[in-house]
DOFILO-872782 format. One line per 2 residues: for each residue y, x, z of C-alpha. Coordinates in nm, 3 decimals. Layout:
# DOFILO-872782
Y/X/Z ~ ...;
# end
This chain:
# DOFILO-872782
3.225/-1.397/-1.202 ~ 2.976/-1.667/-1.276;
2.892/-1.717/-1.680 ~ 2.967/-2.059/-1.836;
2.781/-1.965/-2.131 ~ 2.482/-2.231/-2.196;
2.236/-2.003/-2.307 ~ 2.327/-1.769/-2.014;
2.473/-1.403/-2.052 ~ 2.294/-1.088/-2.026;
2.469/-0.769/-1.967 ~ 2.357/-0.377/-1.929;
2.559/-0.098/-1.813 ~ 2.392/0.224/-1.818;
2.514/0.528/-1.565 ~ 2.398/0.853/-1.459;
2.061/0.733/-1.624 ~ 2.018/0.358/-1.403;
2.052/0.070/-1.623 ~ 2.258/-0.220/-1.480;
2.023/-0.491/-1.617 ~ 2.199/-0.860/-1.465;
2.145/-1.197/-1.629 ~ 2.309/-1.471/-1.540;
2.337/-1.873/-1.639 ~ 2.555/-2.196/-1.490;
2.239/-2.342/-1.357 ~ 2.161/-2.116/-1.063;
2.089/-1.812/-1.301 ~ 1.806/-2.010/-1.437;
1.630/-1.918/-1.801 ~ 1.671/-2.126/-2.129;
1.369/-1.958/-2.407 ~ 1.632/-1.801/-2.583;
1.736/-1.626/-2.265 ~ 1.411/-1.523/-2.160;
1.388/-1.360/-2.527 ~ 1.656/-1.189/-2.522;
1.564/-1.013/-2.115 ~ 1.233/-0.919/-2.317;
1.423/-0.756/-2.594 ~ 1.665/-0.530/-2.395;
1.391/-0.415/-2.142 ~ 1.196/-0.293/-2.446;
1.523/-0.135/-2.535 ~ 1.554/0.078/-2.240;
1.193/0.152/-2.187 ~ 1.212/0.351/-2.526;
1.612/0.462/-2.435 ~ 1.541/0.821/-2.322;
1.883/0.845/-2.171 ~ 1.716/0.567/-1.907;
1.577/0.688/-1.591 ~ 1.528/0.359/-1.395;
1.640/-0.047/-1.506 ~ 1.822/-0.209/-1.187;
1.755/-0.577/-1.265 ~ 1.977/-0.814/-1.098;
2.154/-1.148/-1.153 ~ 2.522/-1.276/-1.118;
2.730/-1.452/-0.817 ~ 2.649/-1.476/-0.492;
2.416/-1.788/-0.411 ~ 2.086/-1.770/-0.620;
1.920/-1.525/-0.720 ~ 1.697/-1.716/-1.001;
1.607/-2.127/-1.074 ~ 1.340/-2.021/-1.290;
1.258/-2.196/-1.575 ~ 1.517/-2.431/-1.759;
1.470/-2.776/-1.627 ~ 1.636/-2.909/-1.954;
1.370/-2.739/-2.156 ~ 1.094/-2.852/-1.937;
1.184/-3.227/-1.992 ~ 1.206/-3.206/-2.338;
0.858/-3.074/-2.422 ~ 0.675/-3.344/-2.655;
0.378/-3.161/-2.808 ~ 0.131/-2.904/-2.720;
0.239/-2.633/-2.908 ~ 0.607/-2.669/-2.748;
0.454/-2.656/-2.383 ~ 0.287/-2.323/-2.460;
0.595/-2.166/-2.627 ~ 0.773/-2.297/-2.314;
0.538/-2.124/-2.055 ~ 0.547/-1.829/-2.304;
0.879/-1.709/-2.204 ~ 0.846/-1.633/-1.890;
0.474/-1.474/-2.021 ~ 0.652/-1.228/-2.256;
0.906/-1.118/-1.996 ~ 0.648/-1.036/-1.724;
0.408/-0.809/-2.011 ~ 0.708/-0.670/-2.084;
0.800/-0.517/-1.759 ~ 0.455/-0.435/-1.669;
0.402/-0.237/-1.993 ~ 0.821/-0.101/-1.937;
0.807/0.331/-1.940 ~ 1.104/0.289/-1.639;
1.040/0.191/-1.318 ~ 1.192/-0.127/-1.254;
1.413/-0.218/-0.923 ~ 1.473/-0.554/-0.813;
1.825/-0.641/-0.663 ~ 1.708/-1.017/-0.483;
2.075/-1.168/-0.336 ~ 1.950/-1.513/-0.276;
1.712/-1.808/-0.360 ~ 1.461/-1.775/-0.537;
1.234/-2.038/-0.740 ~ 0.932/-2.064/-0.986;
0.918/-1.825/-1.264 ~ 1.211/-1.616/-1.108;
0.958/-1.548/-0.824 ~ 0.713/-1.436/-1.098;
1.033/-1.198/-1.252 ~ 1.041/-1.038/-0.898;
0.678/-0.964/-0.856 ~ 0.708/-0.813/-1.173;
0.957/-0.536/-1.073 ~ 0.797/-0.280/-0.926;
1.010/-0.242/-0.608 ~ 1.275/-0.506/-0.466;
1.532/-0.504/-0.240 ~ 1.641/-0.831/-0.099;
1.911/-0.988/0.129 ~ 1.782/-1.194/0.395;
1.900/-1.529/0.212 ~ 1.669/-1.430/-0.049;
1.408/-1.712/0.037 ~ 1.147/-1.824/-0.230;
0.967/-2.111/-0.354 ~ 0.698/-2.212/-0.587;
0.739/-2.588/-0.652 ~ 0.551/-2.627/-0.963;
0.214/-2.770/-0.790 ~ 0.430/-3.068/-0.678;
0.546/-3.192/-1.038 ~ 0.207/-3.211/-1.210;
0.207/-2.802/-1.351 ~ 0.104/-2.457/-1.192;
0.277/-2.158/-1.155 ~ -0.020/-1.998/-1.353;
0.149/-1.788/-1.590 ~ 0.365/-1.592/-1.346;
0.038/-1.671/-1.039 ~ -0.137/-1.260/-1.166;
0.207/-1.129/-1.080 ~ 0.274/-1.257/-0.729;
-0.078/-1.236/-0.698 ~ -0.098/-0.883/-0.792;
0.172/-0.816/-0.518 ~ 0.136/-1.038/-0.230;
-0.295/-1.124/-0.284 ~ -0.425/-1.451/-0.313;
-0.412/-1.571/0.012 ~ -0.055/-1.575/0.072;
-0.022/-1.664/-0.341 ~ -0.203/-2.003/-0.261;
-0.015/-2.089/0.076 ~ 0.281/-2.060/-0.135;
0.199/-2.251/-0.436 ~ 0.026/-2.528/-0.222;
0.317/-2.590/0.041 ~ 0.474/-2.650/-0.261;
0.793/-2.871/-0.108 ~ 0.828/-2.550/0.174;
1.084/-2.227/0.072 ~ 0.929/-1.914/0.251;
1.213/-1.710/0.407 ~ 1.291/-1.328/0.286;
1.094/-1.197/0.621 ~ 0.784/-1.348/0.513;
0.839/-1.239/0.172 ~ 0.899/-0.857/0.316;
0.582/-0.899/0.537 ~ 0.321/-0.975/0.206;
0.482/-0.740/0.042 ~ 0.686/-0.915/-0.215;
1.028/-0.671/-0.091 ~ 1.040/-0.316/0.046;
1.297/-0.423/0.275 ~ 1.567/-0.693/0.363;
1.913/-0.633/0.483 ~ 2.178/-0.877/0.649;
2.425/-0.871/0.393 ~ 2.504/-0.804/0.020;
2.701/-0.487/0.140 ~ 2.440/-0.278/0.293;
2.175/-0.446/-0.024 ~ 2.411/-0.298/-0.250;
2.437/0.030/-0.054 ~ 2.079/0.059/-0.057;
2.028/-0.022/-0.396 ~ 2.270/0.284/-0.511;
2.120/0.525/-0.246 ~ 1.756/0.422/-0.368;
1.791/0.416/-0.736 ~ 1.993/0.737/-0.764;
1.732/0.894/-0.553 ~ 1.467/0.758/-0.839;
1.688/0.908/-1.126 ~ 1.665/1.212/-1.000;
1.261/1.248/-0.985 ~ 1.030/1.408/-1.281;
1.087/1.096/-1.499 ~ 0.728/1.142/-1.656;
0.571/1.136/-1.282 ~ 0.762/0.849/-1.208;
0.569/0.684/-1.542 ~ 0.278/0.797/-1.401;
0.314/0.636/-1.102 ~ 0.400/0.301/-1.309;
0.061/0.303/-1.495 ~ -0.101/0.366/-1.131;
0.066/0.038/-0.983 ~ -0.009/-0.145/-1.303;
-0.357/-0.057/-1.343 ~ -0.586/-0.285/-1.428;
-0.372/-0.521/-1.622 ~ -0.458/-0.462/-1.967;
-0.594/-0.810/-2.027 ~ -0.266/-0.976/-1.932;
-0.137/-1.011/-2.244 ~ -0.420/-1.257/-2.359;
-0.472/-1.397/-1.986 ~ -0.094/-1.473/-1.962;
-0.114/-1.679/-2.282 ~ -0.397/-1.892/-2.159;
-0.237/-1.953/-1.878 ~ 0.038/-2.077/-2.084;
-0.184/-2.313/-2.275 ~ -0.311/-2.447/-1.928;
0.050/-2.512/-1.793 ~ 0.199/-2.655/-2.187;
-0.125/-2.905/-2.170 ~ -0.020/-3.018/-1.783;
0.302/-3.084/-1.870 ~ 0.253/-3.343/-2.103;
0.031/-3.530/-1.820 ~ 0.189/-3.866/-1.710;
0.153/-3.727/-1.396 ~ 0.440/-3.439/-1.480;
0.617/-3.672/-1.674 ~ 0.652/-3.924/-1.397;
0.744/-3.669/-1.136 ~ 1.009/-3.526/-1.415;
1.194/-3.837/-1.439 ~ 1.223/-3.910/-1.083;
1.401/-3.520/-1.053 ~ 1.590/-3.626/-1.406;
1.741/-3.893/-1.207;
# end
């Protein structure tokens, strides 16, 4: 059941030590700031909840998977200092699950744009369903994806990071997303994902949970300047979207 809530819902469910982490909104599961916040908040929850073994994040219904950012939001950004609290969101979240004590497994059902793409780099392994396709459209309103771009880049390396933020109008489909690395693997239906997802993440439960956070700082190494890189990157994106450019394409999509 889809949420009609307009800040979105966020549930967990925790059993035999996964947490069921799934968000979920009316506008293609996409993230209003207070949203965002709140993701932030229960992830540092269950990175300190010792009864936690692994977070399953995932996101309700059955078409996509995560809009990104909310468009509503985006439009109404008037000053500087709004546009970096904007881009901050989705800046928090990601520093959040790279600093996270659990592993974190991505459950990717469908479509995919923006800063959601940024939330799936971020877990540390995905499973997807092959109408999981993803886009990064930012380039062609004016902005960047430059606060989620150390993520995906971190996961899929620049070259295939800039051929999907400059074909900007193009969605890439969940093979070429398996192939750079972005998912582990990609099944024909939600059935065998889900199957999957249960064998894989009970199989992770049941490993040395402090060798499993060892092998998190391994995968994240290297990061520790993200939490001040991820805020500039903010700025960048806050000052671009107050360009006429941005606020000419904006209109034209408000229509």
């Amino acid at each position: 059941m889809n949420t009609t809530r307009e800040n979105g819902s966020l549930y967990t469910n925790i059993e035999n030590g996964i947490a069921h982490l799934e968000f979920g909104h009316p506008a293609s599961n996409s993230f209003p700031s207070e949203l965002l916040d709140r993701l932030a908040g229960e992830l540092q929850k269950l990175s300190e909840n010792k009864s936690v073994k692994v977070i399953l994040l995932k996101s309700e219904g059955e078409k996509a998977f995560c809009a990104g950012a909310s468009f509503d939001e985006l439009v109404a950004i008037e000053t500087l200092e709004e546009g970096k609290l904007f881009f901050s969101g989705f800046a928090k979240v990601l520093n959040v699950m790279r600093e996270c004590q659990k592993l974190i497994v991505g459950r990717i059902h469908g479509k995919t744009v923006g800063g959601g793409v940024g939330l799936i780099a971020a877990c540390d392994y995905a499973l997807a369903t092959d109408a999981a396709a993803i886009k990064l459209s930012e380039i062609s309103i004016g902005i960047g994806p430059f606060v989620i771009a150390p993520a995906i880049e971190r996961k899929i390396g620049v070259g295939a990071l800039g051929e999907l933020s400059l074909a900007a109008h193009e969605w890439k489909n969940a093979y070429w997303a398996k192939e750079k690395g972005l998912y582990a693997r990609v099944f024909d239906n939600l059935k065998d994902l889900d199957k999957e997802v249960a064998i894989f993440t009970e199989k992770l439960a049941s490993y040395n949970p402090k060798a499993l956070q060892e092998m998190k700082k391994m995968l994240w190494k290297d990061t520790d300047n993200w939490e001040q890189l991820l805020e500039e990157r903010a700025a960048i994106s806050g000052e671009l979207v107050l360009s006429d450019f941005t606020k000419n394409a904006l209109s034209k999509y408000k229509k």
